[in-house]
Kinemage of the C-alpha trace (Angstrom):
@kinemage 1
@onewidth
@group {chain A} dominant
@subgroup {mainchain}
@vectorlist {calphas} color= white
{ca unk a 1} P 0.000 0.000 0.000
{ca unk a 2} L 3.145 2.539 0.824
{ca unk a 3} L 3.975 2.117 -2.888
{ca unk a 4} L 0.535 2.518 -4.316
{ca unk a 5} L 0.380 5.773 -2.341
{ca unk a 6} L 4.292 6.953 -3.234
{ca unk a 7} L 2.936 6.177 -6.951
{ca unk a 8} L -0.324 8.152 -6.451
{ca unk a 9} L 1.725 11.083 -4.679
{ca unk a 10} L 4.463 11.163 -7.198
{ca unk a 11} L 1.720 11.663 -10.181
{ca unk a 12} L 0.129 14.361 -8.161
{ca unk a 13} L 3.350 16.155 -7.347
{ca unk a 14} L 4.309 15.633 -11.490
{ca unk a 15} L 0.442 16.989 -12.372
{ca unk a 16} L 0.728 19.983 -10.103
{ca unk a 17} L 4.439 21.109 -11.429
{ca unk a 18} L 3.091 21.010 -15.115
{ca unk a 19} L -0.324 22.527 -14.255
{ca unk a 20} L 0.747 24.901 -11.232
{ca unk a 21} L 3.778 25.955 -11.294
{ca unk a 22} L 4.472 25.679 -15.250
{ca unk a 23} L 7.715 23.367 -15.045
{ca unk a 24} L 8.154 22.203 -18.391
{ca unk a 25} L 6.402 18.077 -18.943
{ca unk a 26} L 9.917 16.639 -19.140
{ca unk a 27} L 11.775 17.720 -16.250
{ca unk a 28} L 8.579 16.813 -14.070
{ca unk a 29} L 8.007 13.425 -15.617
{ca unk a 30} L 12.317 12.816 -14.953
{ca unk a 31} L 12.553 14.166 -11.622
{ca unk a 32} L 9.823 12.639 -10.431
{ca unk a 33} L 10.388 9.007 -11.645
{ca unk a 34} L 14.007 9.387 -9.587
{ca unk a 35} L 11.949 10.880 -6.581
{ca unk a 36} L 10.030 7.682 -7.107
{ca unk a 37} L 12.600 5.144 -7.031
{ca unk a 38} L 14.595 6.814 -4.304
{ca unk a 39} L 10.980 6.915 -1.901
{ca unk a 40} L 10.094 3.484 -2.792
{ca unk a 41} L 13.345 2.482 -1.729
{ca unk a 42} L 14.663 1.318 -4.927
{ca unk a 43} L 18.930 0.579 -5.215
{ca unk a 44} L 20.540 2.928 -6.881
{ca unk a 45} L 21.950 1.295 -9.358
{ca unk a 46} L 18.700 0.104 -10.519
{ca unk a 47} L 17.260 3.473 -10.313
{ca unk a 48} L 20.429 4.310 -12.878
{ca unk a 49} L 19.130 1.051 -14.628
{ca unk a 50} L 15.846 2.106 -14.814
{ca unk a 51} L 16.624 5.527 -16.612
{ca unk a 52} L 19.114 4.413 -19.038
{ca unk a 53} L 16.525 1.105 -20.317
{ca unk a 54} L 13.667 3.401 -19.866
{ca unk a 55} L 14.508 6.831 -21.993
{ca unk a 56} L 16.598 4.532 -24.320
{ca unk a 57} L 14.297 1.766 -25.127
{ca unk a 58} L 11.134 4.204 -25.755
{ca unk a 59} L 12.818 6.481 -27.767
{ca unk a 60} L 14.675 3.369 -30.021
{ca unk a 61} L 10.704 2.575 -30.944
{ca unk a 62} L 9.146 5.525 -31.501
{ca unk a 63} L 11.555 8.813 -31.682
{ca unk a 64} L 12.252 8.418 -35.355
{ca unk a 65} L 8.354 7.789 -35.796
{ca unk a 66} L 7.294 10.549 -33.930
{ca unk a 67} L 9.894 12.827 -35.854
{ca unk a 68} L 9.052 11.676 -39.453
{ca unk a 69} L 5.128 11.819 -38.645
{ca unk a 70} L 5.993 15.696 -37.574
{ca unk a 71} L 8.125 16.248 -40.688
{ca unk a 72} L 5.213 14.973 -42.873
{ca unk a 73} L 2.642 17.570 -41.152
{ca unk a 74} L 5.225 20.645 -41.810
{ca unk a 75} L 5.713 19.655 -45.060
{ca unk a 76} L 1.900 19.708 -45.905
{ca unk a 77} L 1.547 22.859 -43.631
{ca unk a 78} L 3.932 24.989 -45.361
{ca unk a 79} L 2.974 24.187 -49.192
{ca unk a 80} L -0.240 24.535 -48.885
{ca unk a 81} L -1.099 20.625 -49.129
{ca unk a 82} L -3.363 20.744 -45.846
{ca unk a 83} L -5.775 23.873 -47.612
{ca unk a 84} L -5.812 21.377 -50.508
{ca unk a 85} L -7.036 18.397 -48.711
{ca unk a 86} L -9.887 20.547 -46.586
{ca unk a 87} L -10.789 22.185 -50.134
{ca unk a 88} L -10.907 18.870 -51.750
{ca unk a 89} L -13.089 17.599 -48.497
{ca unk a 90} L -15.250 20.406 -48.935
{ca unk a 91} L -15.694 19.799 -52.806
{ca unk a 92} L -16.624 16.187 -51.774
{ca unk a 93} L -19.233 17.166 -49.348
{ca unk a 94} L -20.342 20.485 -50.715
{ca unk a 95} L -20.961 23.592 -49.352
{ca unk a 96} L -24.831 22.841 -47.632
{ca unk a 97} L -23.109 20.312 -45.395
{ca unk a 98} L -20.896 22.726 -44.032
{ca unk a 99} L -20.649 21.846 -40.404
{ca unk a 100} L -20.148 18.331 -42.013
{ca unk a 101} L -17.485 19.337 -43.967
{ca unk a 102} L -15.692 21.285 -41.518
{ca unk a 103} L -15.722 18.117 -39.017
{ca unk a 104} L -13.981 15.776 -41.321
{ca unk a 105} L -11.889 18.026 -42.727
{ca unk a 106} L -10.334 18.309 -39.067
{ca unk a 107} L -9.809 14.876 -38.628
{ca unk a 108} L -8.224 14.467 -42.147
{ca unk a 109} L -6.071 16.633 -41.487
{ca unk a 110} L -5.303 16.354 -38.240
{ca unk a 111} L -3.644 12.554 -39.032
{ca unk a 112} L -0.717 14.219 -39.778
{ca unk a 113} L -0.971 17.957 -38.429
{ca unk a 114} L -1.244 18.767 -34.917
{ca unk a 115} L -4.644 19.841 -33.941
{ca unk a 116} L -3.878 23.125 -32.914
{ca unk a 117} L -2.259 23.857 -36.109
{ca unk a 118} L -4.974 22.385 -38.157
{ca unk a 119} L -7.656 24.723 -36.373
{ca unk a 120} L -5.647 27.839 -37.207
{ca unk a 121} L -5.111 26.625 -40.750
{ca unk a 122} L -8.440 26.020 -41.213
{ca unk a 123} L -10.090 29.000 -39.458
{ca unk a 124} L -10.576 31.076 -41.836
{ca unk a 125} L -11.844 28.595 -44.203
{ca unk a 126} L -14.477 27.844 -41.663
{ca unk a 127} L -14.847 32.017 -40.878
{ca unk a 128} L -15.886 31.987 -44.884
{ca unk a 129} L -18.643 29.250 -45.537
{ca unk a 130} L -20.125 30.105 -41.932
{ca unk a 131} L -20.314 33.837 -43.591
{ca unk a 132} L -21.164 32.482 -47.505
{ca unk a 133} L -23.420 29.929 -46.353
{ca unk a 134} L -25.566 31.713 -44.048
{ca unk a 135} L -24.292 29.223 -40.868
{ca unk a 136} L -23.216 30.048 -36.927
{ca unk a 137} L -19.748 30.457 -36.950
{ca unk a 138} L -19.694 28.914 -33.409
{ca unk a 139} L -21.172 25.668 -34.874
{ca unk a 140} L -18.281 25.539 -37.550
{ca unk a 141} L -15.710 26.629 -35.170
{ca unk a 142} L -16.594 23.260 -32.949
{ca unk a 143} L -17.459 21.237 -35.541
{ca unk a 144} L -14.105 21.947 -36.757
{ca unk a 145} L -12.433 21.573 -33.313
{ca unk a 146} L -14.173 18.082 -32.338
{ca unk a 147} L -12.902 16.698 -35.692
{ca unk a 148} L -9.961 18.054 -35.186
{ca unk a 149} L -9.265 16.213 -31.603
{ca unk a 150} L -10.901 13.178 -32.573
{ca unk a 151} L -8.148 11.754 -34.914
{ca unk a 152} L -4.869 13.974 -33.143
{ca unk a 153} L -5.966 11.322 -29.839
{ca unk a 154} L -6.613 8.240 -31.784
{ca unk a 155} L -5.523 7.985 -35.307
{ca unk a 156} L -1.457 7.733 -35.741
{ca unk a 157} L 0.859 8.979 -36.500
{ca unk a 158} L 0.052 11.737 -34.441
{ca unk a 159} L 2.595 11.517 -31.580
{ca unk a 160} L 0.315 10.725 -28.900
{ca unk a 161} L -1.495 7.895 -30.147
{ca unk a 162} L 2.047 6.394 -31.572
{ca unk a 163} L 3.863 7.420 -28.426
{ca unk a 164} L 1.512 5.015 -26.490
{ca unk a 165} L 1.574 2.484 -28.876
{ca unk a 166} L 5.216 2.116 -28.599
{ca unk a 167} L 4.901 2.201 -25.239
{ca unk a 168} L 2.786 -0.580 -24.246
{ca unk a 169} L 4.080 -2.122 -27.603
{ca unk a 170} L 0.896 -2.602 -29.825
{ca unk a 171} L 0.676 -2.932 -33.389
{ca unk a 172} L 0.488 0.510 -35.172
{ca unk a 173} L -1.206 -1.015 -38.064
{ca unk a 174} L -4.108 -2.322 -36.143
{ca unk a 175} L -4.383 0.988 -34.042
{ca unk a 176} L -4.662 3.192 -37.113
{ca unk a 177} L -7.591 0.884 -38.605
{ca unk a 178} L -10.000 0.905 -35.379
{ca unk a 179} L -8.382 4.360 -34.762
{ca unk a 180} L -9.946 5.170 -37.590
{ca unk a 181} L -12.634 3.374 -36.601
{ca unk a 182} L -13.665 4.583 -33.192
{ca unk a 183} L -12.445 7.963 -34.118
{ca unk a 184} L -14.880 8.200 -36.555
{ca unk a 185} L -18.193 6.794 -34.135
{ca unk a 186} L -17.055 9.066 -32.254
{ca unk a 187} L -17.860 11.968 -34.593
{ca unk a 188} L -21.802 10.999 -34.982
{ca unk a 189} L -23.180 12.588 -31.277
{ca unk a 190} L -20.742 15.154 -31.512
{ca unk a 191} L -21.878 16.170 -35.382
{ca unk a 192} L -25.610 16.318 -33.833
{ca unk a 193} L -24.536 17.925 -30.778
{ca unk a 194} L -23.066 20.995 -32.724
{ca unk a 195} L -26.466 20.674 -35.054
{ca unk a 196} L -28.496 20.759 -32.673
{ca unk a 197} L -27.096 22.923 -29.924
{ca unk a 198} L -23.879 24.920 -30.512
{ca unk a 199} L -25.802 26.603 -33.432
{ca unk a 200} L -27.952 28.235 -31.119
{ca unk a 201} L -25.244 30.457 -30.047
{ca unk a 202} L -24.777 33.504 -31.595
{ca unk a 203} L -21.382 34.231 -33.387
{ca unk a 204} L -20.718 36.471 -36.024
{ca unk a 205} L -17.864 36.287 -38.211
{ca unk a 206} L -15.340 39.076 -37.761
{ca unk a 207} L -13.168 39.854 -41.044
{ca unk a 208} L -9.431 41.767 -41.112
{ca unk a 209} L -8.832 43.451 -44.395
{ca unk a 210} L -7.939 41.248 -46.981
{ca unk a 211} L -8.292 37.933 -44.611
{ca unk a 212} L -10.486 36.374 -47.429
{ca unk a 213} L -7.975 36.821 -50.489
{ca unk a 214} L -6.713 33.780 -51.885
{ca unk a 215} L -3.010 32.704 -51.491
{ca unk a 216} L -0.794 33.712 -55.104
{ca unk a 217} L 1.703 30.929 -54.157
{ca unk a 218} L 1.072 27.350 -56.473
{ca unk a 219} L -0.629 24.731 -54.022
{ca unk a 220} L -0.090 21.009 -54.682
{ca unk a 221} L -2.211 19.097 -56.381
{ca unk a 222} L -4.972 17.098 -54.251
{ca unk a 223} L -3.438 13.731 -54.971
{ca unk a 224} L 0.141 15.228 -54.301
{ca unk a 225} L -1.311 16.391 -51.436
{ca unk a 226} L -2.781 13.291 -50.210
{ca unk a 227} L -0.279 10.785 -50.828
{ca unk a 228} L 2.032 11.541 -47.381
{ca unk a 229} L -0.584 10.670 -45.370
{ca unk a 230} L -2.645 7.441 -46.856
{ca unk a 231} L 0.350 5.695 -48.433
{ca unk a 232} L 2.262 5.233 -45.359
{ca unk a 233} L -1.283 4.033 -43.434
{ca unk a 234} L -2.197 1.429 -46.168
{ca unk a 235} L 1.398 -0.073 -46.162
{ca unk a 236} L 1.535 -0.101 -42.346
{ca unk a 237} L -1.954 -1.621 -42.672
{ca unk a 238} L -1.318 -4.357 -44.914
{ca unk a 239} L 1.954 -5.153 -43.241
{ca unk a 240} L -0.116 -5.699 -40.179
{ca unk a 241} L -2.513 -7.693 -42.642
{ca unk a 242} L 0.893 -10.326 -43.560
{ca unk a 243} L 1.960 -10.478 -40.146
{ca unk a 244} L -0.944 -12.718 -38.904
{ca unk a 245} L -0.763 -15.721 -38.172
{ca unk a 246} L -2.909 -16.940 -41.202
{ca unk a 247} L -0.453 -15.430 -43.667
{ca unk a 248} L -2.815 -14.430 -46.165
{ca unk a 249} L -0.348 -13.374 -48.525
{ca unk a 250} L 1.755 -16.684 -48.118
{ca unk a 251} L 5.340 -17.218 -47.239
{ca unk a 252} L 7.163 -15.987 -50.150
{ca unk a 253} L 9.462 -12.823 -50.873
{ca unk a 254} L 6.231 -10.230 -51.905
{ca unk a 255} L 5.394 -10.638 -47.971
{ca unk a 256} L 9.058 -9.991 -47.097
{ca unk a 257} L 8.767 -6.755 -49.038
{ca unk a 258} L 5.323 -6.033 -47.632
{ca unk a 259} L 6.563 -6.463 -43.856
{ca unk a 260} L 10.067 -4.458 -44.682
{ca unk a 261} L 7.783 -1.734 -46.672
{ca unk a 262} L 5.051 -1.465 -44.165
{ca unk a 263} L 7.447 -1.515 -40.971
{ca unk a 264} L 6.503 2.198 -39.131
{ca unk a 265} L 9.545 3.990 -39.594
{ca unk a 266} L 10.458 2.631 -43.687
{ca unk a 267} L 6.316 3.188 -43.891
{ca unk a 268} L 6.887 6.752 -42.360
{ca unk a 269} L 10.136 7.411 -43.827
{ca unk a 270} L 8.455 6.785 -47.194
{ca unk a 271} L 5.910 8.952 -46.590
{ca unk a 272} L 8.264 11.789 -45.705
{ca unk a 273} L 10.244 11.413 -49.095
{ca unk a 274} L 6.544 11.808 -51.175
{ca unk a 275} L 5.866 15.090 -48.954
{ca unk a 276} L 9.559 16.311 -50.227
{ca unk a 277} L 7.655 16.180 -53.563
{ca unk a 278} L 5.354 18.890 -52.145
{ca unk a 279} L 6.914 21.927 -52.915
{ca unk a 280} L 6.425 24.038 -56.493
{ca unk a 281} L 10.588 23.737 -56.929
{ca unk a 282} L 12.537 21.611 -54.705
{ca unk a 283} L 15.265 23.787 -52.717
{ca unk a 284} L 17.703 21.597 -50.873
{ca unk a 285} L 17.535 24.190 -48.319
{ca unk a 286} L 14.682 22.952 -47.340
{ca unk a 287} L 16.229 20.153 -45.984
{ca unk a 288} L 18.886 22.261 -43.765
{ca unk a 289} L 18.868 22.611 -40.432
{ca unk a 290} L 17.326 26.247 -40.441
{ca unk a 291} L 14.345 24.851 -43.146
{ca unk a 292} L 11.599 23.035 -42.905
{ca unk a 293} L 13.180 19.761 -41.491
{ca unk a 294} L 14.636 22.115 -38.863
{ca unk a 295} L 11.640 23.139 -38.090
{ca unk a 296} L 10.194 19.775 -38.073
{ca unk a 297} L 13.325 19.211 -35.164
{ca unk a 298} L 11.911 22.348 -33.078
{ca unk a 299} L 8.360 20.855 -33.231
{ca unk a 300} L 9.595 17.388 -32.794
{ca unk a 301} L 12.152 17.506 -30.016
{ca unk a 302} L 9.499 18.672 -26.970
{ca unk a 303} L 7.504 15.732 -27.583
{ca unk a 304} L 10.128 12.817 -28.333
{ca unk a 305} L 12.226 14.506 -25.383
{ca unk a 306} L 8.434 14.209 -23.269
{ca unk a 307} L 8.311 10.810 -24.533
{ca unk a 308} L 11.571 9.506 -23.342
{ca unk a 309} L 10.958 11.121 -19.658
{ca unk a 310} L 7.427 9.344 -19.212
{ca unk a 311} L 9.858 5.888 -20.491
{ca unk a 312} L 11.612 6.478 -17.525
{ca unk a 313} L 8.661 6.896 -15.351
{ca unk a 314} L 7.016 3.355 -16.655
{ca unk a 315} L 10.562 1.402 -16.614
{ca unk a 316} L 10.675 2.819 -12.831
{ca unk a 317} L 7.375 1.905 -12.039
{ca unk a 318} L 7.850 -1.908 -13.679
{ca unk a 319} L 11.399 -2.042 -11.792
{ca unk a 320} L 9.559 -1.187 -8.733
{ca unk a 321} L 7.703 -4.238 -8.534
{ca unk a 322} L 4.204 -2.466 -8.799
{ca unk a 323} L 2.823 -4.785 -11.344
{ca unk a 324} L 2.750 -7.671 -8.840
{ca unk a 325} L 1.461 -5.157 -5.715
{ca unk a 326} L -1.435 -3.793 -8.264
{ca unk a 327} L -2.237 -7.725 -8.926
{ca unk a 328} L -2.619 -8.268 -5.351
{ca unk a 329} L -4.475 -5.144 -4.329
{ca unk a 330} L -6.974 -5.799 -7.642
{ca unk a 331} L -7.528 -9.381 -7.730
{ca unk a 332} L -11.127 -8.841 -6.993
{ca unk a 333} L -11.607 -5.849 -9.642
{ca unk a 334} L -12.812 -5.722 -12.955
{ca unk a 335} L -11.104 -2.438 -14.173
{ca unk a 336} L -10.391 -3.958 -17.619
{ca unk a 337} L -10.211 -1.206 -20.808
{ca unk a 338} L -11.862 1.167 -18.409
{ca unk a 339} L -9.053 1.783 -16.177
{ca unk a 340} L -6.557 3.439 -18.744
{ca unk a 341} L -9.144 5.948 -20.226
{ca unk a 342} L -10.269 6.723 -16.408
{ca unk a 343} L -6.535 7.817 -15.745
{ca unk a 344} L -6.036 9.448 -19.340
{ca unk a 345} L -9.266 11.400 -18.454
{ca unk a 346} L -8.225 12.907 -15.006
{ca unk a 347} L -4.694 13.379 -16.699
{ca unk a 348} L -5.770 15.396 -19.529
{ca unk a 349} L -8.398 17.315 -17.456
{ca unk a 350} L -5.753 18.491 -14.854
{ca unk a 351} L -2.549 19.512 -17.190
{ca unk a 352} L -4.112 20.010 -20.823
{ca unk a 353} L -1.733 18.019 -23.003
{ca unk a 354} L -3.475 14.975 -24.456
{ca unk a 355} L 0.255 14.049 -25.617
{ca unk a 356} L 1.759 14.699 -21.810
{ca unk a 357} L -1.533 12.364 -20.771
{ca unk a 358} L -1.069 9.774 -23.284
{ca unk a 359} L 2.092 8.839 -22.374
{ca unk a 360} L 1.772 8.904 -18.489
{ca unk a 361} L -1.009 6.708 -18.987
{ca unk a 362} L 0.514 4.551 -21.019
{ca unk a 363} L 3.900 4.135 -19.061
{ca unk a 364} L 1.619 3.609 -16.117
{ca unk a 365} L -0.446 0.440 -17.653
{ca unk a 366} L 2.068 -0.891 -19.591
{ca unk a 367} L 3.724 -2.585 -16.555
{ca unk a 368} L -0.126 -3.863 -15.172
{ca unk a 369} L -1.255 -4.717 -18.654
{ca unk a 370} L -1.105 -8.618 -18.101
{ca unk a 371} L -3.227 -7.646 -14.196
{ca unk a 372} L -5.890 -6.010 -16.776
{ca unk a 373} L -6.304 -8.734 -18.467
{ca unk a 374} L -5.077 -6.372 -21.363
{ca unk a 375} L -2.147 -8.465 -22.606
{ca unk a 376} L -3.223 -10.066 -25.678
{ca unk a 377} L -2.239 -8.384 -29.001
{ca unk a 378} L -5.654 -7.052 -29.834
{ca unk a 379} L -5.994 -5.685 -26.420
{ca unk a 380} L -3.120 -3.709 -26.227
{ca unk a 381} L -4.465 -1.908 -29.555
{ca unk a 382} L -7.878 -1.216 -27.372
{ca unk a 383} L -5.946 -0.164 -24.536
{ca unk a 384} L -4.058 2.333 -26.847
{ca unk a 385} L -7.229 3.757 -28.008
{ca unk a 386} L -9.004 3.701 -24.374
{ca unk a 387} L -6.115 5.683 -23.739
{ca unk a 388} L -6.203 8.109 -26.201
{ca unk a 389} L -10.489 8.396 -25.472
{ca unk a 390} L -9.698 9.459 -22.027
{ca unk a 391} L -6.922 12.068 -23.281
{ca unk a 392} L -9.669 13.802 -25.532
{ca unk a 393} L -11.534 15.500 -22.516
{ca unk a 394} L -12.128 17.479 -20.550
{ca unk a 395} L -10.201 20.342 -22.749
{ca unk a 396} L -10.617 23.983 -20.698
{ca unk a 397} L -8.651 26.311 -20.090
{ca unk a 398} L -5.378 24.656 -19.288
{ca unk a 399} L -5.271 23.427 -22.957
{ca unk a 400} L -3.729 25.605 -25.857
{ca unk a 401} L -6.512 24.645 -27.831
{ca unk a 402} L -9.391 25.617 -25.917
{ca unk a 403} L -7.800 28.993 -25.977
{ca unk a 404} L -7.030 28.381 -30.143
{ca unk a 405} L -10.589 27.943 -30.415
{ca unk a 406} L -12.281 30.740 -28.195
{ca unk a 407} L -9.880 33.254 -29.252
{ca unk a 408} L -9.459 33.102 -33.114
{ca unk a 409} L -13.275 32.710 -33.312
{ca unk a 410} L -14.490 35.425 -30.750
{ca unk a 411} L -16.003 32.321 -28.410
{ca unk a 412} L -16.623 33.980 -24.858
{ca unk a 413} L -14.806 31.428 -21.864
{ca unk a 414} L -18.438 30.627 -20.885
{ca unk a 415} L -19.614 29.659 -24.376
{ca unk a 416} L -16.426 27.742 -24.861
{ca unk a 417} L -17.030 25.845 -22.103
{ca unk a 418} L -20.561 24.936 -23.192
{ca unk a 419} L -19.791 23.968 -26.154
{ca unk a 420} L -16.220 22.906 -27.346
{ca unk a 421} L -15.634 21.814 -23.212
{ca unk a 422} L -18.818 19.486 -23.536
{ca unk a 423} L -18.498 18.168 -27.004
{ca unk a 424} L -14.796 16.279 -26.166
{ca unk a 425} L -16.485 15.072 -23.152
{ca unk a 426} L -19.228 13.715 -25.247
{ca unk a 427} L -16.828 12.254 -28.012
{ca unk a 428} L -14.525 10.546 -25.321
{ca unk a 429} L -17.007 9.170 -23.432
{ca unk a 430} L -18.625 7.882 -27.138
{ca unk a 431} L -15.439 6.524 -27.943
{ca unk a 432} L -14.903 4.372 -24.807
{ca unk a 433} L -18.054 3.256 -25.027
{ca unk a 434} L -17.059 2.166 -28.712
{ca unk a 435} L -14.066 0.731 -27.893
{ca unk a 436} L -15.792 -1.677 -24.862
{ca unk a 437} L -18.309 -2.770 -27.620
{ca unk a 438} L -15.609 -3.937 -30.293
{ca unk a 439} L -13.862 -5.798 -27.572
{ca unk a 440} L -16.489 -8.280 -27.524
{ca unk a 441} L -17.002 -8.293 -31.686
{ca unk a 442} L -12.972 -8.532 -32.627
């Protein structure tokens, strides 16, 4: 019980240094896995252990993937690419669905962009058609938000969700499809929720001069534009696909190449060199350090840095020997899928970072996974995504996109709350309950 409680204290002390006292997610998540060991009574050479196996084996898995993923997102970003893909989205759709529209073009383009990047692309996009087509602009402001956050927690390779899949070691393939799958359930309430209620608040669209002009600069075409992003998926997909134990493809060298190909980081790697393609003239400088790959570094480096710190947290949790004090404290409980999302859901709500969330939570579980009953392979996918469900809510204002969303649309704190606040509460809660359901169909 003296560990449970140094564990419990040692989370509070890390939520209350990010969320209090602004001390940068790293340096809490590293100091206080050492203050961890030391109060637990750990040796210190296993404490030393702990850090070197913990930062080192997280980042060997997912550092590269978390960089490449980010590299993709600039490149689209900066070209152009993204506008393309929302325009293309909207094209599909049309202009009378335009809350519609706006929803899925978030979560397109939120795969590879970070969500608070993809609402101030979009913005004034969704300023426009709420102004052309005669719409709230609060309802396309959320709509765009909730899309938005639904595939940046659960649809790789956003850095959360693949952060927590290397983690607690899952297969990416099979967490993009039901990603995909949940994140998209997910969507329904929230789509009827901003239909039927956030349009009754009363927004008006506020232009700056010469906000609405069109860009002079050559955008990429739309298939240009989407290649980055659904190549690498469908090769990581059908690699997934090979690996089972079926082998529907056979044994033969066209699976080799499949596996190779659709391995995360070639899959990912690949999908960086077709976003190189991007730009109107290729200019190697591009590819310095003080272009856009350097600026996929400064982006990058936070997160992978974050990443490595909450590695050293889980190692010193598993080196602890709380996995076999959990089992004896929870014999009798029934947590299951429920217990990450519960844990990503208080996370989120008291520090604001889904990202920071998803990987506490999953450095916590990964240790107690086999206690959950949460062990199998298809598990561990569902306990990435119950993961990433809890991380979607409750976003207020401790989260840089709450205040992304109230501020460039002209949302008052109060509205914001009643309707951005409640819609992520609505889609995690949806999504959980998704997930639980599919755990007794797959």
């Amino acid at each position: 019980m003296i560990t449970l409680l140094i564990t419990l204290l040692s989370l509070g002390v890390i939520l209350v240094a990010i969320s209090k006292f602004d001390i940068h997610p790293f340096l809490a998540l590293f100091i206080g896995a050492i203050g961890f060991g030391i109060c637990v009574g750990m040796p210190t050479d296993l404490i030393l252990k702990s850090i070197k196996d913990g930062f080192g084996g997280v980042l060997g898995n997912i550092g590269l993937l978390i960089l490449l993923g980010v590299t993709i997102g600039t490149f689209l970003e900066k070209t152009g690419g993204a506008m393309v893909l929302a325009q293309k989205v909207l094209s599909w759709i049309g202009e009378k669905s335009i809350m519609l529209a706006m929803m899925l073009s978030g979560w397109i383009l939120s795969i590879p962009v970070f969500g608070d990047s993809t609402f101030i692309m979009m913005n004034p996009i969704s300023k426009s058609l709420s102004f052309k087509g005669k719409v709230p602009y609060a309802a396309t402001t959320v709509a765009l938000a909730l899309g938005a956050t639904a595939s940046h927690s659960l649809v790789p390779p956003t850095p959360g969700p693949i952060a927590a899949a290397g983690i607690i070691n899952a297969d990416l393939g099979m967490v993009i499809f039901w990603g995909i799958v949940v994140s998209l359930i997910s969507l329904v309430p929230c789509y009827y929720f901003v239909k039927k209620y956030v349009t009754k608040i009363e927004l008006e669209p506020k232009f700056a001069e010469g906000e609405q002009q069109e860009s002079s600069g050559k955008k990429p075409s739309a298939f240009k534009s989407f290649l980055p992003i659904i190549f690498p998926l469908l090769l990581i997909i059908l690699a997934s696909v090979a690996s089972y134990p079926s082998k529907p493809f056979g044994e033969n060298q066209l699976t080799d190449i499949i596996l190779f190909l659709g391995t995360p980081i070639i899959a990912l790697l690949i999908g960086a060199f077709l976003a190189f393609t991007l730009p109107e003239k290729f200019d190697r400088q591009v590819l310095s350090s003080t272009g856009w790959i350097g600026d996929s570094l400064v982006i990058a480096a936070p997160v992978i840095l974050i990443t490595g710190a909450g590695g050293i947290f889980g190692k010193m949790l598993q080196n602890s020997g709380i996995a076999d004090i959990v089992t004896s404290n929870m014999s009798t409980a029934n947590w299951g899928i429920f217990l990450p999302f519960i844990i990503a859901f208080f996370l989120k709500t008291a520090q604001g970072s889904s990202t920071v969330a998803m990987i506490t939570t999953a450095s916590i579980i990964a240790p107690i996974l086999g206690t959950l009953g949460l062990d199998s392979e298809t598990m561990r996918v569902f306990a990435v995504l119950a993961i990433g469900a809890g991380a979607i809510a409750i976003s207020h204002a401790n989260d840089s996109f709450f205040w992304a969303v109230t501020q460039l649309s002209g949302l008052t704190i109060k509205e914001g709350n009643k309707s951005h606040s409640v819609g992520t509460v609505i889609m995690a809660f949806t999504s959980i309950l998704a997930i639980y359901l599919l755990t007794f169909i797959v």
